[in-house]
Every structure is written in structure tokens, then in C-alpha cells.
C-alpha positions as CSV (number, residue, x, y, z in Angstrom):
1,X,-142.3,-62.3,-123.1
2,X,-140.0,-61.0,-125.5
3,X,-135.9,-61.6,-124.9
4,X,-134.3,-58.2,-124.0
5,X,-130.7,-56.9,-125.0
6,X,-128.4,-55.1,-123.1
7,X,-124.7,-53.8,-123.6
8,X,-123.5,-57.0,-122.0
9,X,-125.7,-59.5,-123.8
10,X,-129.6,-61.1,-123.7
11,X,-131.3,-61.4,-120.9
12,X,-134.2,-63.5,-121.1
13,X,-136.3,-62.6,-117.7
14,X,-136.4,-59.7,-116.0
15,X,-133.6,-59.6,-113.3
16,X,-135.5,-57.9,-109.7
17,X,-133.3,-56.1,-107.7
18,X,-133.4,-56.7,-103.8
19,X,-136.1,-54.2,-103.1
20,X,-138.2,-55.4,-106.0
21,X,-137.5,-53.3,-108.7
22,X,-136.3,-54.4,-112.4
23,X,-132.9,-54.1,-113.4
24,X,-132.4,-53.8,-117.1
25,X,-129.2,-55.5,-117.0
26,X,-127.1,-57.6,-114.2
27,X,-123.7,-56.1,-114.4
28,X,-125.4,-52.4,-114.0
29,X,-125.6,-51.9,-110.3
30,X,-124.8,-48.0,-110.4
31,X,-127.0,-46.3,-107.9
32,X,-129.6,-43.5,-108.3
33,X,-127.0,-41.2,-107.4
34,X,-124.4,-41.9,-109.1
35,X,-126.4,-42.0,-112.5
36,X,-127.4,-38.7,-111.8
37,X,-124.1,-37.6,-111.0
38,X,-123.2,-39.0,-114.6
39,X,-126.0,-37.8,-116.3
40,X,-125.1,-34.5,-114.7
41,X,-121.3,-34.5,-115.8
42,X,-122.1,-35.8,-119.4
43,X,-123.8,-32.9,-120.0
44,X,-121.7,-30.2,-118.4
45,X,-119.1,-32.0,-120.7
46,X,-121.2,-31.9,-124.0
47,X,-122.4,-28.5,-123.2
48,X,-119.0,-26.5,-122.5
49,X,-117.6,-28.4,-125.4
50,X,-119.7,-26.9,-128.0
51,X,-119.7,-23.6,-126.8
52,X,-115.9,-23.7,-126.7
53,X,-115.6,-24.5,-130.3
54,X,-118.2,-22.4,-131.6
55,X,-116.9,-19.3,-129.7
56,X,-113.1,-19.4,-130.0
57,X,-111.0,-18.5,-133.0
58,X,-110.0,-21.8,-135.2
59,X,-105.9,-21.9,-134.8
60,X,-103.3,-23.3,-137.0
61,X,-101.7,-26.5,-135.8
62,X,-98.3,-25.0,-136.5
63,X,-98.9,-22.0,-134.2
64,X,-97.7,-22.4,-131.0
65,X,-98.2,-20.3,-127.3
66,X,-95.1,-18.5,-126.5
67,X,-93.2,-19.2,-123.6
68,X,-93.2,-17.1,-120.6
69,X,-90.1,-15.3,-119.3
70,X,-88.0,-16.8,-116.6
71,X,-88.1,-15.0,-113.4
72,X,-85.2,-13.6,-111.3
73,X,-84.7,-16.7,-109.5
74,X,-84.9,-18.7,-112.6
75,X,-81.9,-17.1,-114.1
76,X,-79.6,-16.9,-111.2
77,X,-80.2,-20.3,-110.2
78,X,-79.4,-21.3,-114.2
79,X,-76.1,-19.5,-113.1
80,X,-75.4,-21.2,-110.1
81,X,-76.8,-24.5,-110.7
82,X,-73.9,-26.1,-111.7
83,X,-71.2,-24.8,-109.3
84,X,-73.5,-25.8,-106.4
85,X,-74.0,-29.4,-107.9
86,X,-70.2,-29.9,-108.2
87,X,-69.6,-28.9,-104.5
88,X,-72.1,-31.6,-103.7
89,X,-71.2,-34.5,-105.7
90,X,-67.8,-33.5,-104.4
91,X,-69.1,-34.6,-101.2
92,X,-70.9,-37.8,-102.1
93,X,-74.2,-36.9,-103.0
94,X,-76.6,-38.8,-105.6
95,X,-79.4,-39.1,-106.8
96,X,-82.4,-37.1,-105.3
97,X,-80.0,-35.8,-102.6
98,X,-78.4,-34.3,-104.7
99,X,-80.9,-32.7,-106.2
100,X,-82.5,-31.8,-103.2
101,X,-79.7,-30.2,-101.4
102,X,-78.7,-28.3,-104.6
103,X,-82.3,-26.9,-104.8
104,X,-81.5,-25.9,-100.8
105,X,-78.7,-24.4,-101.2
106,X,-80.0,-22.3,-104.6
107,X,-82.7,-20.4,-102.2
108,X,-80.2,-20.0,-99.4
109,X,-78.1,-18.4,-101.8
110,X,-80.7,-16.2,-103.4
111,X,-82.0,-15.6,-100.5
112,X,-78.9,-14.3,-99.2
113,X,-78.0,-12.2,-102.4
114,X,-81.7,-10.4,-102.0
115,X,-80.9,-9.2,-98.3
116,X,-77.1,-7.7,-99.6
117,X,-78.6,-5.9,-102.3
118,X,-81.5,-4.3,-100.3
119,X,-78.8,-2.6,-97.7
């Protein structure tokens, strides 16, 4: 009988598995369904690549996706951020603490702000 090859190296007879099939190579003890599962996903993969790049618009490297605009919170806690951290650190707080209990405080202040402007 002719030596076989595998990814791993010879092998020179025919390993049986346990229920008396052939395995084509001892370290590959994947079962049926997780070789379909692969086989499945390879392809998905292969397939949605190619239709991505044939579809879509080739783009510059140099072009980049603009970045969106920062919402209301966003900007009032950019104004706020730092008088809040002060009144912390004043008060011992490190670390994620502190950067917890700023982010805390933030909302309750925003929050606050929102209910005085709707009356």
C-alpha cells in the first residue's frame, strides 16, 4: 500500500477510528458536524466577499468617512466634564471612581437641565 500524506506528515497505515471508519490523518478529529459547519462558513465567507468587491465602488485610500455630529449630551457633558471631575478629585476620588461618578453626575445634571427647560 502506498504511504499517504497529510498536512501533519506521512502516515503509513490507515488510522481506524473507534467505530471503524478511516481517518485520513490522526490529529483531524473534527466531527461531521463541525466540518459542515466549516464547510458552510467558508463559503458564506468566499461568497459575500466577492460580491462585495465586485459591486461596491473602488475608494481612494486617502478618503476618509466623516465623522458624525455629537449629540446634545455629548456637548454639554464636553462643557461640564471638567468642573465635575475637579469637584471629585477634590474629594479623593481616582481612578475608575472617578470616572464613574463623573459620568453619574453628568446624567444627573443633564437630566436635571432637560426637566427646567421643558416647564
Amino acid at each position: 500500500m502506498a504511504t499517504r500524506r497529510c498536512k501533519n506528515g506521512k502516515l503509513k497505515n490507515p488510522v481506524r477510528t473507534r467505530t471503524g471508519g478511516k481517518r485520513i490523518c490522526k490529529k483531524k478529529r473534527s466531527s461531521r458536524k463541525t466540518r459542515r459547519r466549516n464547510r458552510s462558513r467558508s463559503r458564506s465567507r468566499s461568497r459575500s466577499r466577492s460580491r462585495s468587491r465586485s459591486r461596491s465602488p473602488s475608494r481612494s485610500p486617502t478618503r476618509r468617512s466623516r465623522k458624525r455630529k455629537l449629540n446634545v449630551y455629548m456637548i454639554f457633558a464636553q462643557k461640564h466634564r471638567k468642573t465635575v471631575m475637579n469637584k471629585y478629585k477634590k474629594k479623593g476620588y481616582t481612578g475608575r471612581r472617578l470616572i464613574g461618578s463623573t459620568g453619574k453626575e453628568l446624567g444627573r445634571l443633564y437630566r436635571a437641565q432637560k426637566k427646567r427647560s421643558m416647564k
